[in-house]
mmCIF file of the N, C-alpha and C atoms, coordinates in Angstrom:
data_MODEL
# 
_entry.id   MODEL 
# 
loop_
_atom_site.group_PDB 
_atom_site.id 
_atom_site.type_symbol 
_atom_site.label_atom_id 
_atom_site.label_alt_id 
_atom_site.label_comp_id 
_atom_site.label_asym_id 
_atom_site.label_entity_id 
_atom_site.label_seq_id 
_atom_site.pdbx_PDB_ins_code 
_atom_site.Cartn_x 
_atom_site.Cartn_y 
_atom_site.Cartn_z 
_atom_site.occupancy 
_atom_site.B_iso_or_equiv 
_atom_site.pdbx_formal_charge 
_atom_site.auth_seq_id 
_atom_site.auth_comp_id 
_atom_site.auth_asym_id 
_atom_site.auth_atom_id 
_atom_site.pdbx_PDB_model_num 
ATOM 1   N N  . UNK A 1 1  ? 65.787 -2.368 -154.861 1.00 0.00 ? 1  UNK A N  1 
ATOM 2   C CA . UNK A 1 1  ? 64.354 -2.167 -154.985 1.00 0.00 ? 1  UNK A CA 1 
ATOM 3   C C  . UNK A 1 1  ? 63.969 -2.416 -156.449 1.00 0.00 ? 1  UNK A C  1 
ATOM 4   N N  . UNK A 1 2  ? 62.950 -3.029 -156.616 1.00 0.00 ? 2  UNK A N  1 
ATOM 5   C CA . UNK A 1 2  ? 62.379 -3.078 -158.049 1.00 0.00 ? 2  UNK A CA 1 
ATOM 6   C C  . UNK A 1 2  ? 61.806 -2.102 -158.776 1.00 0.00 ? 2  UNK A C  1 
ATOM 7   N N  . UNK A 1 3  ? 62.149 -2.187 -159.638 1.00 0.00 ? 3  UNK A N  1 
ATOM 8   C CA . UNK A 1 3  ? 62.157 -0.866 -161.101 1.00 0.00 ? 3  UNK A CA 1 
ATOM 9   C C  . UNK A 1 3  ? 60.501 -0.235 -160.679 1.00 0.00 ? 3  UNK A C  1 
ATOM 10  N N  . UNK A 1 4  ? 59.665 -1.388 -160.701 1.00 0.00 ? 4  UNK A N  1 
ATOM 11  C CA . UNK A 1 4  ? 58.174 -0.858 -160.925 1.00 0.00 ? 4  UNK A CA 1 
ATOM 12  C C  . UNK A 1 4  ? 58.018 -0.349 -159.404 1.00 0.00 ? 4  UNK A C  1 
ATOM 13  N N  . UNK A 1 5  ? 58.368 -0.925 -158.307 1.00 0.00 ? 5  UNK A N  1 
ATOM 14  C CA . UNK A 1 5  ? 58.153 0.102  -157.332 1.00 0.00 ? 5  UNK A CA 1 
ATOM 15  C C  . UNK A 1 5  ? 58.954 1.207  -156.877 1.00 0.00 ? 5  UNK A C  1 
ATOM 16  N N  . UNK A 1 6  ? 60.314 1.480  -157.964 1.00 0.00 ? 6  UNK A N  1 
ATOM 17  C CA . UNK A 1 6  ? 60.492 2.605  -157.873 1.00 0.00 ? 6  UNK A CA 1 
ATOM 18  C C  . UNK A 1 6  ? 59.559 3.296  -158.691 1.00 0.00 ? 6  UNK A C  1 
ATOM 19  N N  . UNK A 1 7  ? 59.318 3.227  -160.193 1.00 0.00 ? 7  UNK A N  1 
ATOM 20  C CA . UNK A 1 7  ? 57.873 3.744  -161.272 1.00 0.00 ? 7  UNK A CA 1 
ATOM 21  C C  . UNK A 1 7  ? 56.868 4.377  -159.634 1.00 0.00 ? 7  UNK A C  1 
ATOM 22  N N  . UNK A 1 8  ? 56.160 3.145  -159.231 1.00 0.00 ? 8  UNK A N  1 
ATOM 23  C CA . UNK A 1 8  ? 55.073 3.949  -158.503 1.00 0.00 ? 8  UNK A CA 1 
ATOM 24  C C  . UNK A 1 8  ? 55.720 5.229  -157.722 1.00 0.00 ? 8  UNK A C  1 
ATOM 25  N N  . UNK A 1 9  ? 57.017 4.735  -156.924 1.00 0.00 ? 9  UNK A N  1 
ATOM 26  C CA . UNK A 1 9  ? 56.961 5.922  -155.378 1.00 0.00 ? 9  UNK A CA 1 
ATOM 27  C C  . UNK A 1 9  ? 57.455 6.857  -156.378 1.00 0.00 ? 9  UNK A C  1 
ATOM 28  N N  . UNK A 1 10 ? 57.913 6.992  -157.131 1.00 0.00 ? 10 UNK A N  1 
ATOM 29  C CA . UNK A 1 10 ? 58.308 8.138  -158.336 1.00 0.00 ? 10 UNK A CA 1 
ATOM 30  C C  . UNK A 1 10 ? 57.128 9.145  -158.818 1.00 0.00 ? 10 UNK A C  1 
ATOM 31  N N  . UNK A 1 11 ? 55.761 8.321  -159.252 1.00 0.00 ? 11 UNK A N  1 
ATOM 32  C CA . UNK A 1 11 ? 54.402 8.942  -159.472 1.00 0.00 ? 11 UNK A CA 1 
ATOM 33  C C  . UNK A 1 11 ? 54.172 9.455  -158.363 1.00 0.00 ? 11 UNK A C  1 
ATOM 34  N N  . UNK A 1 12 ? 54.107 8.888  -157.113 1.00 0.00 ? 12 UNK A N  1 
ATOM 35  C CA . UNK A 1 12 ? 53.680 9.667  -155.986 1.00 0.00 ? 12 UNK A CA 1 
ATOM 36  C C  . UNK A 1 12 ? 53.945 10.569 -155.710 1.00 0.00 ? 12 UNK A C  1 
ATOM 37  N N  . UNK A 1 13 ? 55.401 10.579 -155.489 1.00 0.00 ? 13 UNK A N  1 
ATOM 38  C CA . UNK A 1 13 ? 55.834 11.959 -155.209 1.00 0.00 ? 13 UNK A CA 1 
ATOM 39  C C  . UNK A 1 13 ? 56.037 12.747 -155.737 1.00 0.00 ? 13 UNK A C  1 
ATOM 40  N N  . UNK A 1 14 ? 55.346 12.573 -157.233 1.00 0.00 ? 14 UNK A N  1 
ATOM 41  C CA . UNK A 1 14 ? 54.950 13.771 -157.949 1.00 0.00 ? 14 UNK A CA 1 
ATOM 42  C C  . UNK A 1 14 ? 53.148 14.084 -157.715 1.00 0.00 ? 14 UNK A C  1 
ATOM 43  N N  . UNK A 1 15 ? 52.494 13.008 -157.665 1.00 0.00 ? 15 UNK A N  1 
ATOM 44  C CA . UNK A 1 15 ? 51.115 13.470 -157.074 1.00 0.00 ? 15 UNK A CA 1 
ATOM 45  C C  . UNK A 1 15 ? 51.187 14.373 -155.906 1.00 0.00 ? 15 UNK A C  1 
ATOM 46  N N  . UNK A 1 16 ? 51.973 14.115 -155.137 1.00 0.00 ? 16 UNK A N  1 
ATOM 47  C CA . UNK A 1 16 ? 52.081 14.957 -153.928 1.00 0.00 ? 16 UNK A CA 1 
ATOM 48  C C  . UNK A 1 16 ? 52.554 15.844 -154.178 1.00 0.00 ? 16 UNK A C  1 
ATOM 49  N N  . UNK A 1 17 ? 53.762 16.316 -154.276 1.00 0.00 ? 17 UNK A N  1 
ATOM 50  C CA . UNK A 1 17 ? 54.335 18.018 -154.879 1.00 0.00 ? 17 UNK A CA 1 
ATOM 51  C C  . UNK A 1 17 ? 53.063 18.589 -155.685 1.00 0.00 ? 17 UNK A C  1 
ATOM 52  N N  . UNK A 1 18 ? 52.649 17.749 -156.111 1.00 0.00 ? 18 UNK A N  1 
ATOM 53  C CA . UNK A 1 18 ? 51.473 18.279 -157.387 1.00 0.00 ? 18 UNK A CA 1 
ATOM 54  C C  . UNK A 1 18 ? 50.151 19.190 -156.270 1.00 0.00 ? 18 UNK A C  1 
ATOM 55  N N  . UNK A 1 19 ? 50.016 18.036 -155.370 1.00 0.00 ? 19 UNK A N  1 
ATOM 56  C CA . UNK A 1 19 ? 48.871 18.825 -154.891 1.00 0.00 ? 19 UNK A CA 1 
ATOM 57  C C  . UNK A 1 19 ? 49.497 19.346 -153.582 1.00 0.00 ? 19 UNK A C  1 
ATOM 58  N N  . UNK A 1 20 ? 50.052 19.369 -153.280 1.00 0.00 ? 20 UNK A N  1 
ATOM 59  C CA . UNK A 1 20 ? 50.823 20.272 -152.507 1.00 0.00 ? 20 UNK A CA 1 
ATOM 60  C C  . UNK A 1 20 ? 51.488 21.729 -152.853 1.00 0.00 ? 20 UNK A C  1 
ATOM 61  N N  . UNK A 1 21 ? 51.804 21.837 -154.316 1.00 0.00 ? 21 UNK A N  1 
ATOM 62  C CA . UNK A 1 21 ? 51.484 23.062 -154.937 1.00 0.00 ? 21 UNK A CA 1 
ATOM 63  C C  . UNK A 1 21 ? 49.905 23.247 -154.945 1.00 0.00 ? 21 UNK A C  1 
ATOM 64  N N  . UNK A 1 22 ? 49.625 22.542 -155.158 1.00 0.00 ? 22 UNK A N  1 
ATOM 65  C CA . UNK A 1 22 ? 47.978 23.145 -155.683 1.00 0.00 ? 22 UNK A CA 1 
ATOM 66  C C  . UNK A 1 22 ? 47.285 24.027 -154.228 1.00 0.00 ? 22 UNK A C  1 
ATOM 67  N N  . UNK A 1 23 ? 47.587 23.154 -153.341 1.00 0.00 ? 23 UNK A N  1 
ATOM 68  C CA . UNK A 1 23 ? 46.945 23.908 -152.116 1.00 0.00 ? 23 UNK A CA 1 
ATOM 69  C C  . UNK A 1 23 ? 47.924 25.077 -151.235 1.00 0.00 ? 23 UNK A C  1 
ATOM 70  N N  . UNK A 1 24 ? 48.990 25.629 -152.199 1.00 0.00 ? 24 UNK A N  1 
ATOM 71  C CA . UNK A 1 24 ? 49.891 26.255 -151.666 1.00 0.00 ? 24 UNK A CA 1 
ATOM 72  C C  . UNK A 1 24 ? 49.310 27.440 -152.690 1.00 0.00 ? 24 UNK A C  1 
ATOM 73  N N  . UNK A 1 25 ? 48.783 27.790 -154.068 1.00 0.00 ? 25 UNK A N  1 
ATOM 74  C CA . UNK A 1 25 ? 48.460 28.152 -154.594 1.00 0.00 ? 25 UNK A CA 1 
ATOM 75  C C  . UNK A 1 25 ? 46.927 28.921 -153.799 1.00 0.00 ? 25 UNK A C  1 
ATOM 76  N N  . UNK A 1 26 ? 46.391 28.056 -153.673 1.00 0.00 ? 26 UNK A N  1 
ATOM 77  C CA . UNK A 1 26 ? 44.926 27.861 -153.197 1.00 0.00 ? 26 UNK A CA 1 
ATOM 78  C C  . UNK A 1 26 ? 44.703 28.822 -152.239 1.00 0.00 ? 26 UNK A C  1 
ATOM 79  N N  . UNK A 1 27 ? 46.030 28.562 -150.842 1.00 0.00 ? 27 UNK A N  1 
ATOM 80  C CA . UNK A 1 27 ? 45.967 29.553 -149.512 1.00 0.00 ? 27 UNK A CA 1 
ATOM 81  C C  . UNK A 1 27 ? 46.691 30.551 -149.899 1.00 0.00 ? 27 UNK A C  1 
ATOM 82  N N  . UNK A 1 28 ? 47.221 31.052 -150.834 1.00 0.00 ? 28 UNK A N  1 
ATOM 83  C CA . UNK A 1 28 ? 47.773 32.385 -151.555 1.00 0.00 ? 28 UNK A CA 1 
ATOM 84  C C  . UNK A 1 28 ? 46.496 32.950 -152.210 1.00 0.00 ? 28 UNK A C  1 
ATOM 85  N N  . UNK A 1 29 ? 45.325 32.119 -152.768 1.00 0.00 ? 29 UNK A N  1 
ATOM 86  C CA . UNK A 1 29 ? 44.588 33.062 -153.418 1.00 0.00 ? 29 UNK A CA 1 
ATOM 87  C C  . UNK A 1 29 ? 42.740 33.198 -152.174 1.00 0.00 ? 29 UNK A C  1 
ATOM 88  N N  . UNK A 1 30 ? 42.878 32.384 -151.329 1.00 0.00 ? 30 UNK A N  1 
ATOM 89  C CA . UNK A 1 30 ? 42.200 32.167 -150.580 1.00 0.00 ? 30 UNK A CA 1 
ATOM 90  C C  . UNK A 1 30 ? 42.347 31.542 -149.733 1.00 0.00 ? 30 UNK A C  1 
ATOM 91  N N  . UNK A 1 31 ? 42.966 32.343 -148.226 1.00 0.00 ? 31 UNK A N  1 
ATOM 92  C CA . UNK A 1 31 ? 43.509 31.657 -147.248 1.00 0.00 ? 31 UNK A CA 1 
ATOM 93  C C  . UNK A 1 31 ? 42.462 31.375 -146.438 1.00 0.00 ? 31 UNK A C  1 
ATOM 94  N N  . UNK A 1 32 ? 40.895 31.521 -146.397 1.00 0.00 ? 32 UNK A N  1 
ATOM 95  C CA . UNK A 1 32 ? 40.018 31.029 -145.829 1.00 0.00 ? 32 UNK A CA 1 
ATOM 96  C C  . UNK A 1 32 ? 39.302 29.892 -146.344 1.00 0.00 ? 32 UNK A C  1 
ATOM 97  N N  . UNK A 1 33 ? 39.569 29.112 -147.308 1.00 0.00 ? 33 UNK A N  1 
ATOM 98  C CA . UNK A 1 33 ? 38.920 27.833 -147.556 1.00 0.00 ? 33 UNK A CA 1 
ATOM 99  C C  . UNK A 1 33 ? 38.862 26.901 -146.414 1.00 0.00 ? 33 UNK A C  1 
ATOM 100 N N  . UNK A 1 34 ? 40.407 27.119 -145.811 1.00 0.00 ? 34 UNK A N  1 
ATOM 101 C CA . UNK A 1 34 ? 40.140 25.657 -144.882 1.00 0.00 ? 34 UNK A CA 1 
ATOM 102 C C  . UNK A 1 34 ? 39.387 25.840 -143.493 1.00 0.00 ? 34 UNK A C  1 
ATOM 103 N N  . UNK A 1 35 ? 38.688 27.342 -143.285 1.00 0.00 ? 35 UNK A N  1 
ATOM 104 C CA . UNK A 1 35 ? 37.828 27.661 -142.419 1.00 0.00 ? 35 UNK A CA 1 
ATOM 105 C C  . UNK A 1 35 ? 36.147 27.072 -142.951 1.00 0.00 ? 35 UNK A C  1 
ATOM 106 N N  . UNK A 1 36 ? 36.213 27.749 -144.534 1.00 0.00 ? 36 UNK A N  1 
ATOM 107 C CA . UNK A 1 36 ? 35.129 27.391 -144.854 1.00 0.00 ? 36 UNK A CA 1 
ATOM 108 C C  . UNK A 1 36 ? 34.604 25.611 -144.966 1.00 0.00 ? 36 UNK A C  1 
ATOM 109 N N  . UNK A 1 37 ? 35.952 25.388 -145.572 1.00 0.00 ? 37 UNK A N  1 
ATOM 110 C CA . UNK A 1 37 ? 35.876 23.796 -145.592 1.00 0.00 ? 37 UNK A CA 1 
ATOM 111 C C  . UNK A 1 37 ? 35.919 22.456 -144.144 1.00 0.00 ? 37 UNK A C  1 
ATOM 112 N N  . UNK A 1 38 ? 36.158 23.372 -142.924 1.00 0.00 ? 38 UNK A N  1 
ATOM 113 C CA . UNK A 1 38 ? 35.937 22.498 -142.319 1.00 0.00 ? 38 UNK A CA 1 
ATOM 114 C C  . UNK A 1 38 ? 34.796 23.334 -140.843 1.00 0.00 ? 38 UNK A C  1 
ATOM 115 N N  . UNK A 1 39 ? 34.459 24.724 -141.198 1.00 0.00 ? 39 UNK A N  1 
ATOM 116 C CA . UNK A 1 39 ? 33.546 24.699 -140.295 1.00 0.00 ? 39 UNK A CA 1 
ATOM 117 C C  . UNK A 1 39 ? 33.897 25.570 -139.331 1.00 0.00 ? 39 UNK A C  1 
ATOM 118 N N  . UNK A 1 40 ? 35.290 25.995 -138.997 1.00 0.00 ? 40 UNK A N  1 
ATOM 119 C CA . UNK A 1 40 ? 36.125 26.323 -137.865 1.00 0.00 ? 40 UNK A CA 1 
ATOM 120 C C  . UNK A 1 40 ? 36.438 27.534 -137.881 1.00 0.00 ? 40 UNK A C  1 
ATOM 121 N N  . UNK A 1 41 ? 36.957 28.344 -137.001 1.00 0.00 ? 41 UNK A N  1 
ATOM 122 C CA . UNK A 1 41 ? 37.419 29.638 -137.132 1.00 0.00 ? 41 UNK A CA 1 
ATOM 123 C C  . UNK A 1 41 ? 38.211 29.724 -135.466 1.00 0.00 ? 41 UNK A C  1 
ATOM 124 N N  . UNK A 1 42 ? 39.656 29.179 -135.744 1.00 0.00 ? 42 UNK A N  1 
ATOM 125 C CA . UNK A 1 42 ? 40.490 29.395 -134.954 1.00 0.00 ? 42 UNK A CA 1 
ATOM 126 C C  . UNK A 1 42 ? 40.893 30.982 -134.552 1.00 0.00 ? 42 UNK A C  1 
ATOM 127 N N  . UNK A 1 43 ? 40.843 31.418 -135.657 1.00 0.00 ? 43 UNK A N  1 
ATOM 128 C CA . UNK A 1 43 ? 41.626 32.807 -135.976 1.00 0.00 ? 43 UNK A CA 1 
ATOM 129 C C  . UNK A 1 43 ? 40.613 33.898 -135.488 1.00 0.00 ? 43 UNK A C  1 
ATOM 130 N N  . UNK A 1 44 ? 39.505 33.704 -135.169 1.00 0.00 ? 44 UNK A N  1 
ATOM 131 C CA . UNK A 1 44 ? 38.657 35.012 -135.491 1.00 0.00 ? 44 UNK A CA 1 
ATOM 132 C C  . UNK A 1 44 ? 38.287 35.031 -136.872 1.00 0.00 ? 44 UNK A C  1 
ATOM 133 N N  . UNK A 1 45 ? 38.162 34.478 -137.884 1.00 0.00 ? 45 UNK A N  1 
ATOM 134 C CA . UNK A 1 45 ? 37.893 34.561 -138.909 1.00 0.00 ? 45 UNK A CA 1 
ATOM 135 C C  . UNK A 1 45 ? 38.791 35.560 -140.088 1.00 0.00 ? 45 UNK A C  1 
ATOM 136 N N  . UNK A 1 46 ? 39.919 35.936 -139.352 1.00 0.00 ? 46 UNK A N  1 
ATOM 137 C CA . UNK A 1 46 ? 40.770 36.436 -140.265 1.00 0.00 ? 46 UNK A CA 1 
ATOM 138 C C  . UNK A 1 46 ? 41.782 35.878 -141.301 1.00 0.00 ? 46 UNK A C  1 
ATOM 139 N N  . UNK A 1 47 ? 41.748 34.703 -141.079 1.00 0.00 ? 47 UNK A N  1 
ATOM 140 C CA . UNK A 1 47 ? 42.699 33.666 -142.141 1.00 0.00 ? 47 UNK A CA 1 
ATOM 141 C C  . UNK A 1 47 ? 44.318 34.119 -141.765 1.00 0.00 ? 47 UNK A C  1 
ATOM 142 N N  . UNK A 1 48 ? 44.604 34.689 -140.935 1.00 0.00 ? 48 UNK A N  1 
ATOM 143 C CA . UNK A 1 48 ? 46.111 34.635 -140.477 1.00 0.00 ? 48 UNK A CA 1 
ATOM 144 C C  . UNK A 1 48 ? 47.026 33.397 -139.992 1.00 0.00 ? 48 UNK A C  1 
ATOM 145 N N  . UNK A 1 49 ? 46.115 32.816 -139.024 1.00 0.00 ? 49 UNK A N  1 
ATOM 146 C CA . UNK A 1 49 ? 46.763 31.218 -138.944 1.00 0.00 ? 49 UNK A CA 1 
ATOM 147 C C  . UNK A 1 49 ? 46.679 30.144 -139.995 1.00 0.00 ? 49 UNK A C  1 
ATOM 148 N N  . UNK A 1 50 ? 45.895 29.997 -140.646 1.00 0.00 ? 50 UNK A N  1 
ATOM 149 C CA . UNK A 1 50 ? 45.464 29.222 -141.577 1.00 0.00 ? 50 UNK A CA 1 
ATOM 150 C C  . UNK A 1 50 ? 46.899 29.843 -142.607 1.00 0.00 ? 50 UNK A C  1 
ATOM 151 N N  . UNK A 1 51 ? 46.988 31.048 -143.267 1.00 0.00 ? 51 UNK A N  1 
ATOM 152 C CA . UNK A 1 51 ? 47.983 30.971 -143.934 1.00 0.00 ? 51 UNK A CA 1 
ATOM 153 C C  . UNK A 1 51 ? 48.816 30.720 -143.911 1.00 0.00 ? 51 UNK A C  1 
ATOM 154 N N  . UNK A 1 52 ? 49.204 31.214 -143.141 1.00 0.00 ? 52 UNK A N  1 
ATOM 155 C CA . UNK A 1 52 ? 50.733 30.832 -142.150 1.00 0.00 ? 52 UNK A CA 1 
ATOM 156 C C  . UNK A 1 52 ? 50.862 29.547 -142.059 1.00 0.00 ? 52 UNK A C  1 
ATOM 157 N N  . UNK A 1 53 ? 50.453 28.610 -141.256 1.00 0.00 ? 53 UNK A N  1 
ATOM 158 C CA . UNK A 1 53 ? 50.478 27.718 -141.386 1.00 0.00 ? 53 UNK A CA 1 
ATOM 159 C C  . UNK A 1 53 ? 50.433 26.515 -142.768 1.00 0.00 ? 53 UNK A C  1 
ATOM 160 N N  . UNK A 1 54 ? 49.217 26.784 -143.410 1.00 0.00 ? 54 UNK A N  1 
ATOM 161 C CA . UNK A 1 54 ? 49.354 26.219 -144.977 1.00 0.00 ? 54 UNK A CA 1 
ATOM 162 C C  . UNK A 1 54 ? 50.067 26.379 -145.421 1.00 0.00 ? 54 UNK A C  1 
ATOM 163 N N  . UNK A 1 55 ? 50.569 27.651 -145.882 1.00 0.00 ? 55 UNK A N  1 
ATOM 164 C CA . UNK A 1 55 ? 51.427 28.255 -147.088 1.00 0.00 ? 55 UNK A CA 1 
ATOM 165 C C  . UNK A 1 55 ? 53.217 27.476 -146.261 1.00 0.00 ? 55 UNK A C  1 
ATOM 166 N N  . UNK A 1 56 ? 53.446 27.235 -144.868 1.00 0.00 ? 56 UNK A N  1 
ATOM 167 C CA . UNK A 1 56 ? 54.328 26.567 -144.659 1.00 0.00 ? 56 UNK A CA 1 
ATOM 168 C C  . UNK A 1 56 ? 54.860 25.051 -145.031 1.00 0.00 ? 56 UNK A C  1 
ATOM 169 N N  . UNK A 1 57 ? 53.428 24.804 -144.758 1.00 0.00 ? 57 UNK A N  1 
ATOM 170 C CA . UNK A 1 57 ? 53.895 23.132 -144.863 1.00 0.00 ? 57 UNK A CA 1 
ATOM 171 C C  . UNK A 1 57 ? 53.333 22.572 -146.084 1.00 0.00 ? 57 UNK A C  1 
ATOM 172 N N  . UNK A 1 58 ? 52.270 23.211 -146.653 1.00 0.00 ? 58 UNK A N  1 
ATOM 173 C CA . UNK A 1 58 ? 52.451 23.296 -148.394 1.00 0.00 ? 58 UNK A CA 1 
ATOM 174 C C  . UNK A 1 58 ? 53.407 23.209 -149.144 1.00 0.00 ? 58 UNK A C  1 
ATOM 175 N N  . UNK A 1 59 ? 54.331 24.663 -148.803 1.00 0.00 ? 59 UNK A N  1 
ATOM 176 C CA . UNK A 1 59 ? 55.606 24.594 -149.432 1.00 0.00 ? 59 UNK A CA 1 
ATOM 177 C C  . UNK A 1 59 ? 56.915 23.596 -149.425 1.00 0.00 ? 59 UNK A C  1 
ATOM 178 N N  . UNK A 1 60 ? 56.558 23.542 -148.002 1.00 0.00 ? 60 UNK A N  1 
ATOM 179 C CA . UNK A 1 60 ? 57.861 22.201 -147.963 1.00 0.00 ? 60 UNK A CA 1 
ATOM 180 C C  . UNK A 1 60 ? 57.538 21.230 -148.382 1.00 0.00 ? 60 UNK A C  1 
ATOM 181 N N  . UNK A 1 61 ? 56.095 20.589 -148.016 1.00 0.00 ? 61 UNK A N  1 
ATOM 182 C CA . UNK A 1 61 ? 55.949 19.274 -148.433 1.00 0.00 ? 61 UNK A CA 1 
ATOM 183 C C  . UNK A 1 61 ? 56.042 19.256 -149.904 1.00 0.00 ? 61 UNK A C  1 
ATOM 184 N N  . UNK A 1 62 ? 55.584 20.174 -150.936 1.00 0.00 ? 62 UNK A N  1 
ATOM 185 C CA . UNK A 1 62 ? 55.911 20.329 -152.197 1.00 0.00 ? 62 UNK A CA 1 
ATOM 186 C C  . UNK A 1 62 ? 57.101 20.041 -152.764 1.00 0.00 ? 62 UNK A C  1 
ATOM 187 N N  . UNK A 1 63 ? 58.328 21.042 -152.178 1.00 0.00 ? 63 UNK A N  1 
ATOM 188 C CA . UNK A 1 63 ? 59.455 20.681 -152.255 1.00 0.00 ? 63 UNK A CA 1 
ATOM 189 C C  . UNK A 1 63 ? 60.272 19.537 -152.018 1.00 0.00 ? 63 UNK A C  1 
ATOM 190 N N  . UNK A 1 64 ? 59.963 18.737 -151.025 1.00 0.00 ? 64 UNK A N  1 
ATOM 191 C CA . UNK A 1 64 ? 60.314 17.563 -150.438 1.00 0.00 ? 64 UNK A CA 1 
ATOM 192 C C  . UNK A 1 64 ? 60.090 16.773 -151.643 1.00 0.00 ? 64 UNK A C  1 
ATOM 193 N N  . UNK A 1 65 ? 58.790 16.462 -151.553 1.00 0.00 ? 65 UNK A N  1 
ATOM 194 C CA . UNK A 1 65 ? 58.116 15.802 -152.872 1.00 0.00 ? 65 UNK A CA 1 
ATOM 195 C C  . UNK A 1 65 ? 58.855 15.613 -154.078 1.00 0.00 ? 65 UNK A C  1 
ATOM 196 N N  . UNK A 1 66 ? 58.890 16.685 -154.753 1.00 0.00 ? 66 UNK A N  1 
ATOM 197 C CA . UNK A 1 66 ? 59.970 17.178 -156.096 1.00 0.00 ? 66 UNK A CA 1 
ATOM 198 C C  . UNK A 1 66 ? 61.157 16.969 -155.729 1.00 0.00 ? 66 UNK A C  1 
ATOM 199 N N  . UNK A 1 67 ? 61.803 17.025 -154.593 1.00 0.00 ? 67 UNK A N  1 
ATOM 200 C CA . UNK A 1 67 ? 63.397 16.456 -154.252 1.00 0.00 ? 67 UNK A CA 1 
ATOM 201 C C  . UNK A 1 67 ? 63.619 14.946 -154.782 1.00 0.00 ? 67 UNK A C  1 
ATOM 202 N N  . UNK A 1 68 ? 62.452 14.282 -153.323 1.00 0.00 ? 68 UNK A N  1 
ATOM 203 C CA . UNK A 1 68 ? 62.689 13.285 -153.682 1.00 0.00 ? 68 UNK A CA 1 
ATOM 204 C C  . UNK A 1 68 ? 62.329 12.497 -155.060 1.00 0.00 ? 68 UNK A C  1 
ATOM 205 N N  . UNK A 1 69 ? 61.363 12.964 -155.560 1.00 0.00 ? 69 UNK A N  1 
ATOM 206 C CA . UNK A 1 69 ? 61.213 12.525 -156.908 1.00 0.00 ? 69 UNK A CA 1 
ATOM 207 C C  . UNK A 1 69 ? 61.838 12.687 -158.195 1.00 0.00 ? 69 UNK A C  1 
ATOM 208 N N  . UNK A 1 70 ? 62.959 13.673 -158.081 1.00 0.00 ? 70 UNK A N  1 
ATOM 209 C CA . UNK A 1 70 ? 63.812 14.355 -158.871 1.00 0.00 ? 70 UNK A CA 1 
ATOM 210 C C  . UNK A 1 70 ? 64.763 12.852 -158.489 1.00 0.00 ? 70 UNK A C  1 
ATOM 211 N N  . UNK A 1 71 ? 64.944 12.706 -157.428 1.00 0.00 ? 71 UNK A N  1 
ATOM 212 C CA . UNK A 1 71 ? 66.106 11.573 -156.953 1.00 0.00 ? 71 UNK A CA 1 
ATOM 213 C C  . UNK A 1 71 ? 65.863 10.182 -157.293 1.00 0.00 ? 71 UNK A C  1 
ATOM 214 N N  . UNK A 1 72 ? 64.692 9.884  -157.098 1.00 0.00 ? 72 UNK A N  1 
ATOM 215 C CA . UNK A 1 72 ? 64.205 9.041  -157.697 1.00 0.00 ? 72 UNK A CA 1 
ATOM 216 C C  . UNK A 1 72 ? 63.917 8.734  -159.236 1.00 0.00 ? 72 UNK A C  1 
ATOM 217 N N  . UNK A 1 73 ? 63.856 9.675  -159.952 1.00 0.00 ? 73 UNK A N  1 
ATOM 218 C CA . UNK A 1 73 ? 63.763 9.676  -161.339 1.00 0.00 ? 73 UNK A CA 1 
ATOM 219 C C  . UNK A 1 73 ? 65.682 9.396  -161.420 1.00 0.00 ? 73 UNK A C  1 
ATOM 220 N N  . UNK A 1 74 ? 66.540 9.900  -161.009 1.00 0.00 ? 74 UNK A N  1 
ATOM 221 C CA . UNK A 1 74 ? 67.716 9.553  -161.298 1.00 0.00 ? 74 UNK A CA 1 
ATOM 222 C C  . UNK A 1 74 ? 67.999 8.586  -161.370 1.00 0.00 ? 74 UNK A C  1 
ATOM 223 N N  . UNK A 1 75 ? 67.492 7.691  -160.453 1.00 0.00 ? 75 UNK A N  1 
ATOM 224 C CA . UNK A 1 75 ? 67.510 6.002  -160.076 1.00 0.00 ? 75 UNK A CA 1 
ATOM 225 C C  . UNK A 1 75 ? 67.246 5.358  -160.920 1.00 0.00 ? 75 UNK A C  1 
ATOM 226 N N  . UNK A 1 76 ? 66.022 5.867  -161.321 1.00 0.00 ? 76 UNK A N  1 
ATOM 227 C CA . UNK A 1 76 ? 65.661 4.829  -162.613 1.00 0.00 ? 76 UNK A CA 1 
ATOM 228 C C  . UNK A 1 76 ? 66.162 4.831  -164.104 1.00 0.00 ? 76 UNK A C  1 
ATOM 229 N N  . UNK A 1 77 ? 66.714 6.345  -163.905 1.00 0.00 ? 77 UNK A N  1 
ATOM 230 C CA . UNK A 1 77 ? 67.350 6.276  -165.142 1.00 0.00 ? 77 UNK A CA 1 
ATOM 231 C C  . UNK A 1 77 ? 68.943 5.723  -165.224 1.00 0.00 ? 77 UNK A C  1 
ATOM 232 N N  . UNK A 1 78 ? 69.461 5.553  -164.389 1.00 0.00 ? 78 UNK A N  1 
ATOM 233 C CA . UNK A 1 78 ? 70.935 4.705  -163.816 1.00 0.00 ? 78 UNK A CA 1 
ATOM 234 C C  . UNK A 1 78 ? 70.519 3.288  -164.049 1.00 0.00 ? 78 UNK A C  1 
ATOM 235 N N  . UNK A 1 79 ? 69.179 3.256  -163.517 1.00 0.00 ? 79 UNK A N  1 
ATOM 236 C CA . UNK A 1 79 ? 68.831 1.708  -163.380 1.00 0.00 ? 79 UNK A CA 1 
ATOM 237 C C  . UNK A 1 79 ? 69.205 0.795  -162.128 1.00 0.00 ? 79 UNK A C  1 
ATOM 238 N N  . UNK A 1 80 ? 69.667 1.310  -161.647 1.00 0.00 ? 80 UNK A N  1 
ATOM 239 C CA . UNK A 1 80 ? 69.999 0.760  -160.008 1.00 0.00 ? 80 UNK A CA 1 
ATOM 240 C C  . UNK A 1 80 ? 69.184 0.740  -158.298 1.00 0.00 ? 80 UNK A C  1 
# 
């Protein structure tokens, strides 16, 4: 693979961990945004599913993110 499109998928998957913390942050300090933000109230309006759910796949996808970009930064610094 070429250097510069490892460079980009390297940025990405730090944009992503990035905001994938951010909204993991977000449903820890306000687990009803994504009621407010889209209108809905699955839950009864208690924000129990919404957390649960966010704060899950927030976290992983965060982590994932930073894995692979941790792995990817290795690459480029090997150069291979």
């Amino acid at each position: 693979m070429q250097a510069h499109h490892r460079q980009w998928l390297y940025r990405a998957e730090i944009v992503i961990a990035l905001v994938s913390a951010g909204l993991f942050v977000l449903t820890l300090v306000d687990p009803m945004w994504i009621e407010t933000l889209f209108d809905e109230s699955p839950d009864e309006g208690d924000g129990s599913l919404e957390r649960w759910i966010l704060l899950g796949c927030t976290s992983l996808a965060a982590l994932i993110a930073a894995v692979l970009a941790w792995r990817e930064r290795r690459r480029l610094a090997a150069g291979t």
